[in-house]
Each structure stands twice: as structure tokens, then as C-alpha cells.
C-alpha positions as a printed Julia matrix, in Angstrom:
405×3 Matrix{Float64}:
  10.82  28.46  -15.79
  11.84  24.78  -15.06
  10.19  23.53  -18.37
  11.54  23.04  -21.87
  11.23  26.34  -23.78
  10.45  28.43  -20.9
   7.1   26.84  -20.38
   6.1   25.52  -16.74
   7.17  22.03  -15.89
   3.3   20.86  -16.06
   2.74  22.84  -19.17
   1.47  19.83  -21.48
  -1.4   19.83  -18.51
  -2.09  23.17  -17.5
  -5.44  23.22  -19.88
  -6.66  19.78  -19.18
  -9.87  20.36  -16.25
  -9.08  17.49  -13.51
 -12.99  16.03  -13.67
 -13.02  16.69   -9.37
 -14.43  20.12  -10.61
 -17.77  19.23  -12.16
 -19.88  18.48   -9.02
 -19.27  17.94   -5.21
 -20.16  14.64   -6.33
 -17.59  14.18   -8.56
 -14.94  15.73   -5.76
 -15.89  13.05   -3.27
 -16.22  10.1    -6.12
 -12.93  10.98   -7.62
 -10.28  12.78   -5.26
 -12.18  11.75   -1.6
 -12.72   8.56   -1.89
  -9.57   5.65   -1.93
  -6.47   6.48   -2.53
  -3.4    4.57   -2.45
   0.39   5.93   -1.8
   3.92   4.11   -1.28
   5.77   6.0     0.99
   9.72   4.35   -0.24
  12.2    3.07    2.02
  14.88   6.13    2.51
  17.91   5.58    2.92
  17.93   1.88    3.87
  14.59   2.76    6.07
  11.43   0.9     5.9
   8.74   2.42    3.79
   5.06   2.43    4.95
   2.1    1.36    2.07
  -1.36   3.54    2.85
  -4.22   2.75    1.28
  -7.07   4.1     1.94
 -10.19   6.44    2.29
  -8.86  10.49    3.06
 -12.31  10.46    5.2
 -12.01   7.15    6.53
  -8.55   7.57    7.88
  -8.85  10.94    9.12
  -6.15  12.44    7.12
  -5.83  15.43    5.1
  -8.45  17.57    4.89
 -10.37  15.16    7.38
  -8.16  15.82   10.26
 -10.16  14.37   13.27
 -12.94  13.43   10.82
 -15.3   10.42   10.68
 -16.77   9.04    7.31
 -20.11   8.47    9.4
 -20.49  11.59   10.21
 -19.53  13.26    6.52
 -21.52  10.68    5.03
 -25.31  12.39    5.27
 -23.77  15.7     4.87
 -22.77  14.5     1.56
 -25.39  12.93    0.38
 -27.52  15.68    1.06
 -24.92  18.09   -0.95
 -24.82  15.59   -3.85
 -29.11  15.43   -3.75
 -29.08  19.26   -4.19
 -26.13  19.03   -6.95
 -23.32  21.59   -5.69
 -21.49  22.47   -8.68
 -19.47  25.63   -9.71
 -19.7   28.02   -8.85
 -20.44  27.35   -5.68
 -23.19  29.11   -3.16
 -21.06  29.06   -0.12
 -23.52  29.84    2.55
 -25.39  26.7     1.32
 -22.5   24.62    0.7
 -21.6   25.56    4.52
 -25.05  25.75    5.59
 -25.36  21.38    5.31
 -23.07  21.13    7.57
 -23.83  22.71   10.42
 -26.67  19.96   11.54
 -24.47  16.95   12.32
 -21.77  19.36   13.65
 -24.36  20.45   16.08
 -25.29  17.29   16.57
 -21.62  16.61   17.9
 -20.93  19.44   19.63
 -24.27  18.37   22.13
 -23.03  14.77   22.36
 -19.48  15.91   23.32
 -21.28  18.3    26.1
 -23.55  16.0    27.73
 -20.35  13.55   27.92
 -18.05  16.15   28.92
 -20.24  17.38   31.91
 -20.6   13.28   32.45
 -16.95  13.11   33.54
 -16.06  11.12   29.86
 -13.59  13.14   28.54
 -11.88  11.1    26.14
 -15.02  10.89   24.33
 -16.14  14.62   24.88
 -12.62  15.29   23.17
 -13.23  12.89   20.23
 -17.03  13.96   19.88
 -15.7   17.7    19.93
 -13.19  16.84   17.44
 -15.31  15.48   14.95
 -17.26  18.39   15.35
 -14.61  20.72   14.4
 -13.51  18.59   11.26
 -17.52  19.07    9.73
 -17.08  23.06   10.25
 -13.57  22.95    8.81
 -14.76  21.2     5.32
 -17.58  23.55    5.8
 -15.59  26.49    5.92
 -13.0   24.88    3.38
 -10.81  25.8     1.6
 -11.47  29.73    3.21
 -13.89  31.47    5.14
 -15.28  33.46    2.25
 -18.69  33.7     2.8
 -20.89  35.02    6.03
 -21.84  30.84    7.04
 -18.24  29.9     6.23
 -17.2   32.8     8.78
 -19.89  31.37   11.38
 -17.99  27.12   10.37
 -14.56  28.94   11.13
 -15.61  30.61   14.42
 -17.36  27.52   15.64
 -14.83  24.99   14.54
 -12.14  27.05   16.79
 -14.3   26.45   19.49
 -14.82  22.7    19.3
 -11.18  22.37   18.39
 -10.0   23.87   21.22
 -12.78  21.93   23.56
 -11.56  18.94   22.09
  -7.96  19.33   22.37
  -8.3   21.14   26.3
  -9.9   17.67   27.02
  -7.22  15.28   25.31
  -4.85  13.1    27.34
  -2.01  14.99   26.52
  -3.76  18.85   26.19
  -2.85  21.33   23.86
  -4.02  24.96   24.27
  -4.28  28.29   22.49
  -1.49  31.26   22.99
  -1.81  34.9    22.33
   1.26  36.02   21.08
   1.17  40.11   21.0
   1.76  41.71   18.14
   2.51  45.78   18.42
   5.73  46.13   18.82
   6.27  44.69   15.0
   2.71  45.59   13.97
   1.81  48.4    10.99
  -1.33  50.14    9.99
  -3.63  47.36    8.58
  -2.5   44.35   11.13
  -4.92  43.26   13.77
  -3.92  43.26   16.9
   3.0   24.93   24.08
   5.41  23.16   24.97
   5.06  19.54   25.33
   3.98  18.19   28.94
   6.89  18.09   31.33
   9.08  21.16   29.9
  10.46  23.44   31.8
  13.44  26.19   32.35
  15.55  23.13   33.58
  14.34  20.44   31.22
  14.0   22.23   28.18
  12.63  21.09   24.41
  13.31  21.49   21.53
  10.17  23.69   19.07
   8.96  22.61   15.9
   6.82  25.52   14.02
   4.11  24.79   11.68
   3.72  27.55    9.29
  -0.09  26.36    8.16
  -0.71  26.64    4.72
  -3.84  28.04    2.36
  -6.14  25.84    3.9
  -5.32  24.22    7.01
  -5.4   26.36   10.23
  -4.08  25.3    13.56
  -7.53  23.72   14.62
  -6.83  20.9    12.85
  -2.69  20.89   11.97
  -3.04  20.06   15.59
  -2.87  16.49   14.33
   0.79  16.99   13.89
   1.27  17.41   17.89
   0.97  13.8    18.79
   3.71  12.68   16.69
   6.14  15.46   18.37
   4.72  15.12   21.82
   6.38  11.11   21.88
   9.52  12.87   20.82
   9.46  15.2    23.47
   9.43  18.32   21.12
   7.08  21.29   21.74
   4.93  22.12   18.75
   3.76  25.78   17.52
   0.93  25.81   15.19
   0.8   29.09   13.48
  -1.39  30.29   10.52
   0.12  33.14    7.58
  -0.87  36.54    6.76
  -4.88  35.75    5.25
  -5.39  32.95    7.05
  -7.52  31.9    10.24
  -6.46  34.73   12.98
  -3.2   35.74   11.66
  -3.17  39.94   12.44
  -0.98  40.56    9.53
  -2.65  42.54    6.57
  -3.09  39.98    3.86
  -2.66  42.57    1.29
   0.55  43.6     2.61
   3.9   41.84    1.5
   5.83  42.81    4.56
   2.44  41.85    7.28
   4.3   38.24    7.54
   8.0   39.79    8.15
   6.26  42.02   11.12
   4.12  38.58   12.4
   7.0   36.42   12.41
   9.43  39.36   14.39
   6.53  39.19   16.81
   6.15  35.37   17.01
  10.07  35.08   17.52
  10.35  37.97   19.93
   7.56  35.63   22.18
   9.53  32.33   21.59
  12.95  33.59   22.92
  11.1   34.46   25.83
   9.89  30.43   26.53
  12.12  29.53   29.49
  10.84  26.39   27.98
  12.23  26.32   25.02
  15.73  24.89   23.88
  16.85  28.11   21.65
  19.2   26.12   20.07
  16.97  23.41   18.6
  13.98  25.37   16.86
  13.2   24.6    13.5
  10.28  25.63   11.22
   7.97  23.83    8.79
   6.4   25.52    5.94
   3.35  23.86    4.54
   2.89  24.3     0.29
   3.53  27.51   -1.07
   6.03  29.35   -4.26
   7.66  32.25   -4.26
   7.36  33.76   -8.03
   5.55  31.29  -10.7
   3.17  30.9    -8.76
   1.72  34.4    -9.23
   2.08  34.64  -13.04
  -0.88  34.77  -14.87
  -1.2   31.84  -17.29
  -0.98  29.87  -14.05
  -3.65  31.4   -12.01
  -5.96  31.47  -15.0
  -5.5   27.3   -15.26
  -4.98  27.05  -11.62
  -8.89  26.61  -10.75
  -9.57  23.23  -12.86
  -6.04  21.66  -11.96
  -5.5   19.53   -8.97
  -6.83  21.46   -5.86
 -10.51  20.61   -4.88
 -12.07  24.03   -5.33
 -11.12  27.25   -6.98
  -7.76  27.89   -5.9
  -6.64  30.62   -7.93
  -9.54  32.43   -6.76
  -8.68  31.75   -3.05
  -5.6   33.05   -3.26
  -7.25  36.03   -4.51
  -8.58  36.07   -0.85
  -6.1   35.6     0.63
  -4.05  37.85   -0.48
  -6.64  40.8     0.15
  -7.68  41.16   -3.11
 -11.4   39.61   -2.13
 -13.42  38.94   -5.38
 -11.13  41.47   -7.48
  -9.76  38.61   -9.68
  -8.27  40.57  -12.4
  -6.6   42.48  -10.47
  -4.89  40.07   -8.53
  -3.56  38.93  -11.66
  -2.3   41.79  -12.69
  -0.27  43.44   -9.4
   0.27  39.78   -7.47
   3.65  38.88   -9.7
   4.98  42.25   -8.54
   3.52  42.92   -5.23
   4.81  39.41   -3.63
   7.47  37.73   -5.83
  10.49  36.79   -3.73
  12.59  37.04   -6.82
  11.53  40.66   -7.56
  11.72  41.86   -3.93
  15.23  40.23   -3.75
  14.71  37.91   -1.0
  15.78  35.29   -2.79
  19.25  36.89   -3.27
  19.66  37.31    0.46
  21.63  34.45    2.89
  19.36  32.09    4.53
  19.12  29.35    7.48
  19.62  26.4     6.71
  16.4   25.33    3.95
  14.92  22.31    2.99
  12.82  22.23   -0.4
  10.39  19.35   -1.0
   7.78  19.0    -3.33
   6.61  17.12   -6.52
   7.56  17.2    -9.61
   3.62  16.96  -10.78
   2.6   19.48   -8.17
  -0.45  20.97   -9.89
  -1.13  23.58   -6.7
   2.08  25.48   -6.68
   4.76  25.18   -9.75
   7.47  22.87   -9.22
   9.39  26.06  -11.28
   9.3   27.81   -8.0
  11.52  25.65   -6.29
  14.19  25.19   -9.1
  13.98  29.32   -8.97
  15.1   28.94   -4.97
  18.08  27.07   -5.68
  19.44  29.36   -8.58
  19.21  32.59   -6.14
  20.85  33.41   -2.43
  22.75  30.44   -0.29
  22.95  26.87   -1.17
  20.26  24.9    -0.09
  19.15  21.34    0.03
  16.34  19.99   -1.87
  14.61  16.81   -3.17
  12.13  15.99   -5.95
   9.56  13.15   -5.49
   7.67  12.15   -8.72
   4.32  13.39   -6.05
   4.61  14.84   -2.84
   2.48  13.78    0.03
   2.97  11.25    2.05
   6.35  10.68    0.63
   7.5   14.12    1.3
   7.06  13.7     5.04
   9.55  10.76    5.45
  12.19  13.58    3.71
  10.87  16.12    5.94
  11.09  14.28    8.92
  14.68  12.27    8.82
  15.96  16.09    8.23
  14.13  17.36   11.44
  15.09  14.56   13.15
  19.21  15.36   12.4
  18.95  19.19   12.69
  17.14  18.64   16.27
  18.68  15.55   17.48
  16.07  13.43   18.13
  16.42   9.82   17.4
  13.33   8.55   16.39
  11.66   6.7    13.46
   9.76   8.76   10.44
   7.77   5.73    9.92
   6.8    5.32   13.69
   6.23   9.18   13.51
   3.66   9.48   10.72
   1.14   6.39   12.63
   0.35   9.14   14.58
  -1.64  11.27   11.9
  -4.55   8.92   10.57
  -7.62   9.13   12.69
 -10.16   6.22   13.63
 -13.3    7.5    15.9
 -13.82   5.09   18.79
 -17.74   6.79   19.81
């Protein structure tokens, strides 16, 4: 490990419960509410200073969200006093009122003609069921959230300015027992673009790392929002280590055939993850009370097929799905980018340091955090590997979101 002694880098802190864990109401008091972040000036460029409300700017996990319309919902979570562990049909179950609420205001003003606000109203909509079905669909109401936040994500996004729709890529000729079964406006086999892919991470699916689209659409780059293996509607068997090798074959196979699609410019984004630490066991059994909002340890438990079966997970995950035991991490590589922070309390900094003493040379930075200052890294590298001139800065304006209905 990356840590004096052979201990994780964030040893000292691994037993110390982040207070965000006693209530809802602590959550939203103490990790929800204001936040401030300096993203620094890289490499002579000029920084950007955010401070604000996660809700009230619409940023991560409000994508598309409005504080007015989380408000009641929390209020009425903090009157009943959601704690751990948490009922997660009634967690889910207070949302689903002001979501409906939306989702009939966005209908009467789509079949009005007013689809700027029928896409904003829709949007909205989808951000309630996301934090209702957050941070995974484990329960039967947090299924129902997931199934009808797709649907007024992709309402709301069919209707935008600049739309962005849903693609079925097949998946058989790659597929195994177990797995189930767009370009920016203007693209075309003579005026191709280049493809960013957004590998969506634990908890965000595509409905809402849509947000990202904006930014690439003014840089004329097509964007490809795809969730992983135990996530959203991935088909690959979340309990099976080679599901994503199998998804991605099939994903790739569709992409070469995008007349669209400059073949020489396509670059992929991977967001949060490890590759071995992040499986051992004195992590996951510290991992719940640490940064994250909920019980992470025990979502990646679901995710990774193991359902409820906790102890198990602990037991088989190290060797089931370490890179470093499979001997990925030996093999060459594209070119890689590792960013994260050095405090990162979701997924071990350790992992990363592992990366660069295994397989090719790669690049990597260390922040003292990571988000938003990761994403000026992220971005000045995309920008050189795709050749597109264009300001991180500039870029990242596009994210927050402000409701105008």
C-alpha cells in the first residue's frame, strides 16, 4: 500500500465515522448543503472559485435538480428521521409526489408547444427519482425511481435544444451466459467528430451524466454515456469479472461502425473506481462511515452481484476482481490518465500508486481533493489527445444547473 508501514494512505482516518451518517438530516446539513472549492490556475490558466449549494447549483448528485423542488421532500424525510439503516422503499417512496408533480407539469407544457420548459420540468423530474433511487436501485420503489427517472430523462433531453437520445448497442456476439441481452448535431460520414465515452461510475447513470453533453456539444465532439457491469441497464453479469471485457468488445464493435465518428480521435473517461485496495477487507469494513453519503461498501456488494451477502463479498471480491491478481495490470495499455485525491475516502488513493508500479508508463496527477479540480486535469488532457482548442474553464460553466420554471 501507498502508506507508511504498509497501511492505506488514509489509515490515521479509516475508523473515524464522517457525522453525514447519523441522519438524512445530518447528510443534507453537513455534506448537501454549501460547499466551497478552488479549482487552481493550471498551467498559467485561469482557475474558477465555486461556492455554493450541490442542490442549488445543480451539480453532483443534483444533476438537473432544483433546491425548490428537493426542499419538501426533505423536510418530510428529516420529520420522519431517516437514519441507518435505511428503509429504502420509504426513503424512495417521499419522493415520488413532487416527481409526479413534475412529470404532469412538463406534459401539459409539452402538449402546449413549450418545450424548453417541458424539457426542464421533465428534467427536474428525473433528478427527484435519481436521489430517490440513489446511490442503487436496491429496493422494489428504488427499481420503480430508476425506471421512471429513465423516462423523464429521456423526455427531457428528446425535447432539449440540442437533443440527445438513447442507443441500443447489441450485445451477442461478445455476450456469455449471465449477460442480458450520438453524435453531436451536424456529424456526418463527411464531417466527422471526434467521441468522448463516459464510463459512469457507482452511482451516476447516463440519465443524468447527460450533463456532461453540453460542454462537448460547443466543442463539436460526440458524447457516449455508458453505464458498467451492475449498473443502470448495463447486460453484463455484475458478478462476472470478464461481463465488462465482453460489454466493451460489443460497445467498440458498434462505434467503428459510426460513419460518424472520427476513429482516430476517441477517447474514454472513467468515472471513480480502484483496481485492488479497494476490495481488501479492512477497507470495506470502514468504507460505510467514511466519506460517501450512504453505505458504500455495502453497494458495492450490489453491485458486484453479491446482493445482501456482505461477508462474502469480503471474502472472494480481492480475488475475484483485482487487476493486480488477474494480471491486467502487467499488460501494455493506451495511453492512461490517473487523477484522483490524495484524501479520497471512496476508493484508496493506494490503488492508483499500484497502476503506476505495474504494465506501461502512464501519466498521473495527485490533487490534495479531487473534484472540481480534477476536471481542469482531465480536460486540458482531452483537449491535446483530441485536438480541440478550447478552454477547461469555459468547459466546466456548462455543468451547474439553474431552473428557469
Amino acid at each position: 500500500m501507498a502508506g507508511p508501514g504498509g497501511n492505506f494512505w488514509i489509515q490515521d482516518k479509516l475508523s473515524t465515522p464522517a457525522v453525514h451518517h447519523q441522519s438524512f438530516k445530518a447528510l443534507w446539513e453537513t455534506k448537501w448543503k454549501p460547499r466551497s472549492h478552488l479549482v487552481s490556475a493550471v498551467n498559467g490558466m485561469i482557475g474558477v472559485q465555486l461556492t455554493y449549494w450541490q442542490c442549488d447549483m445543480g451539480v453532483y448528485p443534483f444533476m438537473f435538480g432544483a433546491t425548490k423542488d428537493f426542499q419538501p421532500v426533505v423536510d418530510e424525510i428529516i420529520k420522519r428521521d431517516l437514519k441507518k439503516p435505511y428503509d429504502w422503499d420509504e426513503y424512495a417512496q417521499c419522493f415520488f409526489p413532487k416527481a409526479e408533480e413534475l412529470v404532469a407539469e412538463a406534459s401539459s407544457a409539452e402538449k402546449d408547444g413549450d418545450k424548453p420548459k417541458a424539457s426542464e420540468l421533465y428534467l427536474r423530474a428525473s433528478a427527484l427519482y435519481r436521489i430517490a433511487r440513489f446511490p442503487a436501485p436496491r429496493s422494489e420503489k428504488q427499481r420503480y425511481a430508476w425506471e421512471m427517472g429513465k423516462e423523464a430523462a429521456r423526455k427531457g433531453l428528446g425535447l432539449h435544444e440540442f437533443p440527445m437520445t438513447e442507443v441500443t448497442i447489441p450485445h451477442t456476439k461478445h455476450a456469455a451466459p449471465g449477460d442480458g441481452t450520438t453524435p453531436t448535431r451536424g456529424a456526418s460520414a463527411t464531417n466527422q467528430v471526434p467521441l468522448v465515452i463516459i464510463f459512469t461510475g457507482l452511482d451516476g447513470y447516463r440519465t443524468e451524466l447527460a450533463v456532461w453533453k453540453e460542454g462537448w456539444r460547443q466543442v463539436g465532439c460526440a458524447t457516449l454515456i455508458v453505464e458498467i457491469p451492475g449498473t443502470g441497464d448495463n447486460p453484463g453479469l455484475a458478478s462476472d469479472p470478464e461481463s465488462p471485457d465482453r460489454v466493451w468488445s460489443s460497445m467498440f464493435d458498434w462505434v467503428a461502425q459510426q460513419a460518424e465518428i472520427d476513429q482516430d480521435r476517441v477517447c474514454a473517461v472513467a468515472l471513480g473506481g480502484g483496481c485492488h485496495y479497494m476490495f481488501d477487507p479492512v477497507w470495506l469494513d470502514n468504507a460505510d462511515h467514511l466519506e460517501y453519503p450512504f453505505d458504500l461498501a455495502h453497494t458495492l456488494c450490489y453491485k458486484f452481484g453479491y446482493g445482501k451477502d456482505f461477508t462474502r463479498f469480503k471474502k472472494e471480491a480481492m480475488e475475484k476482481f483485482s487487476l493486480l491478481n488477474d494480471g491486467t495490470l502487467d499488460k501494455t495499455c493506451a495511453k492512461l490518465l490517473l487523477v484522483n485525491g490524495t484524501e479520497d475516502e471512496i476508493f484508496p488513493i493506494d490503488d492508483y500508486h499500484l497502476c503506476l508500479q505495474h504494465g506501461s508508463p502512464k501519466k498521473a496527477r495527485q490533487e490534495t481533493y479531487g473534484e472540481p479540480e480534477s476536471f481542469m486535469v482531465i480536460l486540458q488532457e482531452l483537449f491535446a489527445v483530441l485536438d480541440i482548442k478550447a478552454h477547461p474553464g469555459k468547459f466546466l460553466s456548462t455543468l451547474p444547473f439553474q431552473p428557469k420554471y
